[in-house]
PDB file of N, CA, C and O in Angstrom:
ATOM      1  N   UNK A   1       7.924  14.411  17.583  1.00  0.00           N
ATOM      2  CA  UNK A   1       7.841  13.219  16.764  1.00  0.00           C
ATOM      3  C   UNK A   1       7.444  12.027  17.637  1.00  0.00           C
ATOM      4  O   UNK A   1       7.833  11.938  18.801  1.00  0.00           O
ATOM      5  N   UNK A   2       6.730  11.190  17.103  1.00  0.00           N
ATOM      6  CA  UNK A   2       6.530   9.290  17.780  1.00  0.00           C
ATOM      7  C   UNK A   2       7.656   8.900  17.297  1.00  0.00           C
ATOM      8  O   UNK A   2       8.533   9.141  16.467  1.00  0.00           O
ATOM      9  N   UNK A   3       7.056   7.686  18.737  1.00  0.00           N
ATOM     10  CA  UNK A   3       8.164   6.633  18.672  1.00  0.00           C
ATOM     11  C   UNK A   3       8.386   6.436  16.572  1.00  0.00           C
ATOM     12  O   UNK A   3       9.415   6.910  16.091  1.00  0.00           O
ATOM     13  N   UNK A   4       7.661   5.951  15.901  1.00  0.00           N
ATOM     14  CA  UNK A   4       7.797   5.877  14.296  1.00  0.00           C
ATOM     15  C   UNK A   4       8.657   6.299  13.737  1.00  0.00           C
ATOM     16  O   UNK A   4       9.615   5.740  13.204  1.00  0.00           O
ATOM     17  N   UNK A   5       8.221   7.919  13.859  1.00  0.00           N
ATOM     18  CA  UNK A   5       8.566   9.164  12.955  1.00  0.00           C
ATOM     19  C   UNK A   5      10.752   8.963  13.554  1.00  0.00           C
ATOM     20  O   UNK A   5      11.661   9.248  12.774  1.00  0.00           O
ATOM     21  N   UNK A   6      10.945   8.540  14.742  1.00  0.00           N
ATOM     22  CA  UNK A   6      11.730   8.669  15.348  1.00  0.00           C
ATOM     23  C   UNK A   6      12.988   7.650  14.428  1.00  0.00           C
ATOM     24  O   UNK A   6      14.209   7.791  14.504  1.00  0.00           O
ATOM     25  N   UNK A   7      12.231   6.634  13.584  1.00  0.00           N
ATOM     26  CA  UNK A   7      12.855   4.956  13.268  1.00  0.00           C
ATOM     27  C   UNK A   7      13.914   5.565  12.119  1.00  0.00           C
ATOM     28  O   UNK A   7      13.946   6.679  11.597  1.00  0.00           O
ATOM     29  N   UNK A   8      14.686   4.501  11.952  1.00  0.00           N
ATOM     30  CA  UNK A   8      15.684   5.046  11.123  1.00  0.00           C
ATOM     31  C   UNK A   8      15.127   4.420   9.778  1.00  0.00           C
ATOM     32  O   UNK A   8      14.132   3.721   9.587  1.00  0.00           O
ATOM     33  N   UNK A   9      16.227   4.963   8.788  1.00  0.00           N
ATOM     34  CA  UNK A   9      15.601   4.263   7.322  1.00  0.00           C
ATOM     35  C   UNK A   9      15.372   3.662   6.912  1.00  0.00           C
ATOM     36  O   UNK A   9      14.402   3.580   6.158  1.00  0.00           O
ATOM     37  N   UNK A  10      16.809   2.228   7.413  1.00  0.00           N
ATOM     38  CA  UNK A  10      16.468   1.014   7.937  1.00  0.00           C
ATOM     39  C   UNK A  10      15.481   0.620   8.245  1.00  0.00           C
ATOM     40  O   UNK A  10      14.763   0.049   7.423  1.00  0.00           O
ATOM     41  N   UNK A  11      15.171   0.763   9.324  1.00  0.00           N
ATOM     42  CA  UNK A  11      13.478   0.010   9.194  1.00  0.00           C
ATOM     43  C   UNK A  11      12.617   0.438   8.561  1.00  0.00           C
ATOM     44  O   UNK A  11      11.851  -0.476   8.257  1.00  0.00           O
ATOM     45  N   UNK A  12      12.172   1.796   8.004  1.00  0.00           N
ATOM     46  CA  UNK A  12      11.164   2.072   6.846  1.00  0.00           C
ATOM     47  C   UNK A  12      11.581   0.932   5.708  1.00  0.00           C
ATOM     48  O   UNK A  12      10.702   0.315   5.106  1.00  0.00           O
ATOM     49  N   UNK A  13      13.353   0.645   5.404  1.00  0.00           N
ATOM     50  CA  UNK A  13      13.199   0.147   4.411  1.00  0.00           C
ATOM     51  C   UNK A  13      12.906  -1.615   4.483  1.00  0.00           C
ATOM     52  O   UNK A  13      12.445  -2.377   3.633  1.00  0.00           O
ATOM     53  N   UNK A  14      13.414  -1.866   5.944  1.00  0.00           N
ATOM     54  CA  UNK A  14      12.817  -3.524   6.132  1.00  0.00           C
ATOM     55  C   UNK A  14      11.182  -3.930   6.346  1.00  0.00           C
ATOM     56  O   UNK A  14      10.633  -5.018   6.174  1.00  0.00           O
ATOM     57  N   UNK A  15      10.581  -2.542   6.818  1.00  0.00           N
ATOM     58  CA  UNK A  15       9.264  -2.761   6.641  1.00  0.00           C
ATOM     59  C   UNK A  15       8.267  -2.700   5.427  1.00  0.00           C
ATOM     60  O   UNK A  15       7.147  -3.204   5.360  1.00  0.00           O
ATOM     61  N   UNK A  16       9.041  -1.852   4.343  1.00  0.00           N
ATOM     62  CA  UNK A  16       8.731  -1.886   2.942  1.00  0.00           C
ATOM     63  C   UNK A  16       9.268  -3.229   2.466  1.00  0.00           C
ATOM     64  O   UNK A  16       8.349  -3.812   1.890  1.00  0.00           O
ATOM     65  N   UNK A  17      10.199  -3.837   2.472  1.00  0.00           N
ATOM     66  CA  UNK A  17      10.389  -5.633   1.629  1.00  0.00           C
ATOM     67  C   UNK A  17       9.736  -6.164   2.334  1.00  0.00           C
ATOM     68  O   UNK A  17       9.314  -7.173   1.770  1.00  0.00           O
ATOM     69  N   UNK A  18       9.190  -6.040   3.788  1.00  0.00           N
ATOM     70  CA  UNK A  18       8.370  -7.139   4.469  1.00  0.00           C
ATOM     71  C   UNK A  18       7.165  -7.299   3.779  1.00  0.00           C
ATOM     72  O   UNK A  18       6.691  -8.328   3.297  1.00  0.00           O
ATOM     73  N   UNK A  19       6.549  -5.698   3.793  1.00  0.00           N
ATOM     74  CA  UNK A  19       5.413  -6.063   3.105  1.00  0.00           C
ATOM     75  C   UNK A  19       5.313  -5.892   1.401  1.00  0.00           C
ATOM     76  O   UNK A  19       4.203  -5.997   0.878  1.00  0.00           O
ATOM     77  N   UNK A  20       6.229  -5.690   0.765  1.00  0.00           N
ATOM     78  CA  UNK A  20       6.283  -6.377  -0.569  1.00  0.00           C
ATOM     79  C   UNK A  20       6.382  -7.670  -0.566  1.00  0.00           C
ATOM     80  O   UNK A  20       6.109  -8.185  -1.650  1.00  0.00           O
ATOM     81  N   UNK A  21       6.776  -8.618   0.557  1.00  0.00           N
ATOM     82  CA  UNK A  21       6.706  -9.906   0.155  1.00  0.00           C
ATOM     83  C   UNK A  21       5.726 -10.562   0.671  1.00  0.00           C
ATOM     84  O   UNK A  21       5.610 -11.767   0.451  1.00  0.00           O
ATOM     85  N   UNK A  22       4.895  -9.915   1.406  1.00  0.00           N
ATOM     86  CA  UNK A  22       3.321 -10.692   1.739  1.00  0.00           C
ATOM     87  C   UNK A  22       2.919 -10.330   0.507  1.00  0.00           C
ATOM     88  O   UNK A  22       2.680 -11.254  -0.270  1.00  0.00           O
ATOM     89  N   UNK A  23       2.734  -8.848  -0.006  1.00  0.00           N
ATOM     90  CA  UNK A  23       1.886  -8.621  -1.441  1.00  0.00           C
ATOM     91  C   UNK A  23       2.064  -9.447  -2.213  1.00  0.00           C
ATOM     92  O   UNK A  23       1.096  -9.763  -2.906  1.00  0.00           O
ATOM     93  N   UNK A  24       3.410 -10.171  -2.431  1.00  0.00           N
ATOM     94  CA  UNK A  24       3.732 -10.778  -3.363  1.00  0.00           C
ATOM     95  C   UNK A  24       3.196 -12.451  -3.303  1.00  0.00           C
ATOM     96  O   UNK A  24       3.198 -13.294  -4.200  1.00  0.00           O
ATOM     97  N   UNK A  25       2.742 -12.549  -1.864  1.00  0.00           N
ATOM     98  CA  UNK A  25       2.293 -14.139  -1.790  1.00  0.00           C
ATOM     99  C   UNK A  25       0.526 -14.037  -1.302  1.00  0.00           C
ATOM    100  O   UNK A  25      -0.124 -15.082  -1.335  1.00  0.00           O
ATOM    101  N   UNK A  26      -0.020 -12.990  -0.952  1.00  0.00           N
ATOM    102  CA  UNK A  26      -1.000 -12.768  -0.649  1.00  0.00           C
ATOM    103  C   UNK A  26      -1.571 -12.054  -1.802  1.00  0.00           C
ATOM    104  O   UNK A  26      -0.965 -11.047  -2.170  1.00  0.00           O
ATOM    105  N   UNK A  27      -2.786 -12.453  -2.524  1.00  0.00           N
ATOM    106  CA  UNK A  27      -3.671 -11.141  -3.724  1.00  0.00           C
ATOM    107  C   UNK A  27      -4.463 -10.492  -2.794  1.00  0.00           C
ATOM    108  O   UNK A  27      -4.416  -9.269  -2.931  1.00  0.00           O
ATOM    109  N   UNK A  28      -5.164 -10.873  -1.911  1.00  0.00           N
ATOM    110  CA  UNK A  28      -5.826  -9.499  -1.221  1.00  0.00           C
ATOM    111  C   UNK A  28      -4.830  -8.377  -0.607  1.00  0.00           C
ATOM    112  O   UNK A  28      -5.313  -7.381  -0.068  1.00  0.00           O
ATOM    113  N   UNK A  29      -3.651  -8.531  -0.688  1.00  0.00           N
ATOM    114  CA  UNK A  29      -2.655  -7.488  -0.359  1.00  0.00           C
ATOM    115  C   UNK A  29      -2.385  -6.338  -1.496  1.00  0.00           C
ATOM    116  O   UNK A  29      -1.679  -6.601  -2.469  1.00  0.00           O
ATOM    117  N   UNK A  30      -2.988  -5.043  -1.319  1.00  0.00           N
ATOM    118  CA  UNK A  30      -2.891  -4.884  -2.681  1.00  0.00           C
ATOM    119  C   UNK A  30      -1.148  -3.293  -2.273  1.00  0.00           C
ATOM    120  O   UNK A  30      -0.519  -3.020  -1.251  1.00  0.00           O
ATOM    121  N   UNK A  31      -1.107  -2.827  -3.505  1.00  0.00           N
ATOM    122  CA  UNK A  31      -0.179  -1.828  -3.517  1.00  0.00           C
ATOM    123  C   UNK A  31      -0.450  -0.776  -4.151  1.00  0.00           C
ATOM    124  O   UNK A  31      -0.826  -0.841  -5.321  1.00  0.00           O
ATOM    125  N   UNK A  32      -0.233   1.071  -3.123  1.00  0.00           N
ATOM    126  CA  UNK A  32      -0.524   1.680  -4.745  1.00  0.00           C
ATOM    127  C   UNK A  32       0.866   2.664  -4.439  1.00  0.00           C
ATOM    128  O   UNK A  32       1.276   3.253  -3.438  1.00  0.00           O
ATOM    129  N   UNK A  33       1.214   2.558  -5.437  1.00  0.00           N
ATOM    130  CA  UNK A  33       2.643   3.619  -5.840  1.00  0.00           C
ATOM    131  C   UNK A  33       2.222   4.971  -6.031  1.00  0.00           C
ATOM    132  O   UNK A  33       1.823   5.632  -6.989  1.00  0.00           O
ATOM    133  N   UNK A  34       2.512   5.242  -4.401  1.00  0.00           N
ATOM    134  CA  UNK A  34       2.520   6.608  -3.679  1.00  0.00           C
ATOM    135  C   UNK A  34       3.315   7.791  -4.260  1.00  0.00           C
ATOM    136  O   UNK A  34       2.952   8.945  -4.031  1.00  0.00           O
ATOM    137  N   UNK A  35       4.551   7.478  -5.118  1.00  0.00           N
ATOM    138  CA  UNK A  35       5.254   8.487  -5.408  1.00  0.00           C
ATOM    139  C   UNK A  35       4.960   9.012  -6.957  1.00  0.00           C
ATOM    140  O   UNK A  35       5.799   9.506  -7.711  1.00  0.00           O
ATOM    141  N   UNK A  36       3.555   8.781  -7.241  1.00  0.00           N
ATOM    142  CA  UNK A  36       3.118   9.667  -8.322  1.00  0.00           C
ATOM    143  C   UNK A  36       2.835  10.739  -7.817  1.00  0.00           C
ATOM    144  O   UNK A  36       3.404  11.069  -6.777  1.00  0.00           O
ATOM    145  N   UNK A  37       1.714  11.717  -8.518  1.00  0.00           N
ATOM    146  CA  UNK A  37       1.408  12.583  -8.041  1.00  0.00           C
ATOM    147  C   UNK A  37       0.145  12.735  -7.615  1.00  0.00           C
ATOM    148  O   UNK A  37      -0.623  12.577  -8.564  1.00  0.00           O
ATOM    149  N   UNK A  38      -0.497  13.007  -6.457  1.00  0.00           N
ATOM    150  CA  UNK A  38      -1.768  13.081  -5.541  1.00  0.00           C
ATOM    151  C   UNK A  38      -2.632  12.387  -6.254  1.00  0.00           C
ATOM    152  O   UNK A  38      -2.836  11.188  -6.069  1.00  0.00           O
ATOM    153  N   UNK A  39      -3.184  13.062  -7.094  1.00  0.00           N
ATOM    154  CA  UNK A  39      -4.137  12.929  -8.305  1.00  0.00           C
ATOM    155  C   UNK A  39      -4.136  10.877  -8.727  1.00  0.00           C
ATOM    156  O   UNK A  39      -4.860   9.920  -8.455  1.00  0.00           O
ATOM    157  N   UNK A  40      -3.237  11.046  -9.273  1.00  0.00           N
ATOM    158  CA  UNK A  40      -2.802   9.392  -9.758  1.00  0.00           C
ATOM    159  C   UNK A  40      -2.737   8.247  -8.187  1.00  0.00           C
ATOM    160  O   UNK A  40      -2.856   7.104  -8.628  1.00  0.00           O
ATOM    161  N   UNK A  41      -2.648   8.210  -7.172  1.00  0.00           N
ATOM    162  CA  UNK A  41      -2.603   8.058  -6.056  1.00  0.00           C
ATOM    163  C   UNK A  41      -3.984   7.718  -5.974  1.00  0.00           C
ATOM    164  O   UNK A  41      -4.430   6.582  -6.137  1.00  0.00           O
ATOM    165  N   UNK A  42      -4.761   8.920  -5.672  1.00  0.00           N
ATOM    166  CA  UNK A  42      -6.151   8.913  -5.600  1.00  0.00           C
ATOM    167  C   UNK A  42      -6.952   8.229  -6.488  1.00  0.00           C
ATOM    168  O   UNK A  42      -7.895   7.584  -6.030  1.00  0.00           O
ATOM    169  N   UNK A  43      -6.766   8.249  -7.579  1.00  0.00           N
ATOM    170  CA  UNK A  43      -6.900   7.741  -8.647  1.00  0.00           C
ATOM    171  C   UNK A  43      -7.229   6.035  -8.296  1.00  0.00           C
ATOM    172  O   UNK A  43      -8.252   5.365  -8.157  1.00  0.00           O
ATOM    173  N   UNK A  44      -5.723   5.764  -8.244  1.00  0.00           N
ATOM    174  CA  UNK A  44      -5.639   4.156  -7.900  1.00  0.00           C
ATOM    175  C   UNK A  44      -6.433   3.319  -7.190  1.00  0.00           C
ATOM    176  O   UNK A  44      -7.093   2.309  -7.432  1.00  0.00           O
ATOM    177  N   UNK A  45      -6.081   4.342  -5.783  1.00  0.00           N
ATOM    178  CA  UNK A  45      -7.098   4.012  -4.538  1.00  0.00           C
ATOM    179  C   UNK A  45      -8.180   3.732  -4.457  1.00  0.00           C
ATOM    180  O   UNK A  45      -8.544   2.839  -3.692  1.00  0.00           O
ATOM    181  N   UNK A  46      -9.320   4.662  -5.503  1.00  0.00           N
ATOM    182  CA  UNK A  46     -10.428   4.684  -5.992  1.00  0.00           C
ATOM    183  C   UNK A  46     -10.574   3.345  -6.509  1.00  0.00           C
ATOM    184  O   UNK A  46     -11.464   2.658  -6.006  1.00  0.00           O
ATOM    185  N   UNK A  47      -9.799   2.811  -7.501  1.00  0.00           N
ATOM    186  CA  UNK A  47      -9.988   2.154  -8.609  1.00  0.00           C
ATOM    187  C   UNK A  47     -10.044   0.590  -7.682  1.00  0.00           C
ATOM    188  O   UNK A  47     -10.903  -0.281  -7.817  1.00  0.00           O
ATOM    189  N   UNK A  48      -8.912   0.568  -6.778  1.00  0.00           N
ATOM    190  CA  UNK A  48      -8.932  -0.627  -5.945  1.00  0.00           C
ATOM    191  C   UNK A  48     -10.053  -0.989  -4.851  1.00  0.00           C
ATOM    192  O   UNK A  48     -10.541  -2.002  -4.350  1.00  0.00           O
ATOM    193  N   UNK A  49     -10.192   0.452  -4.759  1.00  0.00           N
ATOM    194  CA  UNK A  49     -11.287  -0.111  -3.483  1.00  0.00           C
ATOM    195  C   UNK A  49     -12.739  -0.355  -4.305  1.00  0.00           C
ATOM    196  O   UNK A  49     -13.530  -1.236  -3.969  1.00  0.00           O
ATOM    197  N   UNK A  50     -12.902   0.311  -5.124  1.00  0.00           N
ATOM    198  CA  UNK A  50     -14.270  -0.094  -6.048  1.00  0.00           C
ATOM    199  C   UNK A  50     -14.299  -1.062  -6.623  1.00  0.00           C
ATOM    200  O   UNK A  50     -15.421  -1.412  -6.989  1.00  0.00           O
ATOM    201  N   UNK A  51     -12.921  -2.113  -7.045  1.00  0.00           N
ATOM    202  CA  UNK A  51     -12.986  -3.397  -7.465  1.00  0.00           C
ATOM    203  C   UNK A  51     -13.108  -3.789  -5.870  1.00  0.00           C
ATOM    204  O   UNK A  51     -14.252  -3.684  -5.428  1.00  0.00           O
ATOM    205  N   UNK A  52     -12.424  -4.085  -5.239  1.00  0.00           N
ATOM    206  CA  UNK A  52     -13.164  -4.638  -4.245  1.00  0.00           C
ATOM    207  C   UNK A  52     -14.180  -4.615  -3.701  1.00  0.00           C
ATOM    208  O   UNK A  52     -14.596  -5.615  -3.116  1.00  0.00           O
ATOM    209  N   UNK A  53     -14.763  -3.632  -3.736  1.00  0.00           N
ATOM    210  CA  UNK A  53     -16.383  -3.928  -3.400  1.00  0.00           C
ATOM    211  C   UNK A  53     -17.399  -4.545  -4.113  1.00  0.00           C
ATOM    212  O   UNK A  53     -18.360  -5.152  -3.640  1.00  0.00           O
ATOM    213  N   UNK A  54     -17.039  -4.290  -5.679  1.00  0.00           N
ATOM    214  CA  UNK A  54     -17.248  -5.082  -6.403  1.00  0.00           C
ATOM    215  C   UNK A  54     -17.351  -6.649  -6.312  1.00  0.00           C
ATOM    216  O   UNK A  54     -18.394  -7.302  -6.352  1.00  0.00           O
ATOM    217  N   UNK A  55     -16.131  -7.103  -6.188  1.00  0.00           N
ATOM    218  CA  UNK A  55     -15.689  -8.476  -6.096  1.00  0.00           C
ATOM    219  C   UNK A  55     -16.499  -8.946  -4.369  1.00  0.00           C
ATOM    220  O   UNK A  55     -16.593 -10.164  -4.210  1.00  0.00           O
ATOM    221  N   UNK A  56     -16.886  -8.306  -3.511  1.00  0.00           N
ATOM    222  CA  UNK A  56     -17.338  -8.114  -2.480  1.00  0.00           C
ATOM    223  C   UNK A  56     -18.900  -8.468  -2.590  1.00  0.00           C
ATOM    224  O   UNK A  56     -19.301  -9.143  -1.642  1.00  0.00           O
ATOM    225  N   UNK A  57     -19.748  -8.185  -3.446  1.00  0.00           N
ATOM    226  CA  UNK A  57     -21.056  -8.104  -3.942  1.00  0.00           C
ATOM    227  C   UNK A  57     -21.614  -8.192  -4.987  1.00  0.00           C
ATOM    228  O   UNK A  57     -22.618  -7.603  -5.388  1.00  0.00           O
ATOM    229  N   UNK A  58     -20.713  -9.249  -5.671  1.00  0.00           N
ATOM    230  CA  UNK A  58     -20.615 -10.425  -6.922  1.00  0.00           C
ATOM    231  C   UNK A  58     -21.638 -11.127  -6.512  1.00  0.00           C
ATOM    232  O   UNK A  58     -21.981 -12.136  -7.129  1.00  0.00           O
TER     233      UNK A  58
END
């Protein structure tokens, strides 16, 4: 395992509110809710990064 894989939950979970609260004050911060299933994930990802390129070459 890395140093990371090594961190306790604690910090997975202070590094998850950290960056929910930039998302939350930043819009180019975007989020996709990983704990669907692959498919829906992929899905999202797609959907965000193609609006952004979009919005990119407006």
């Amino acid at each position: 395992m890395d140093r990371i894989e090594q961190e306790s939950f604690d910090f997975f979970n202070r590094t998850r509110a950290r960056y929910l609260e930039l998302a939350a004050q930043d819009s180019r911060i975007r989020t996709i809710d990983a704990t669907q299933p692959l498919d829906a994930v992929m899905r999202d990802i797609r959907a965000t990064v193609t609006k952004w390129v979009q919005e990119q070459t407006a």
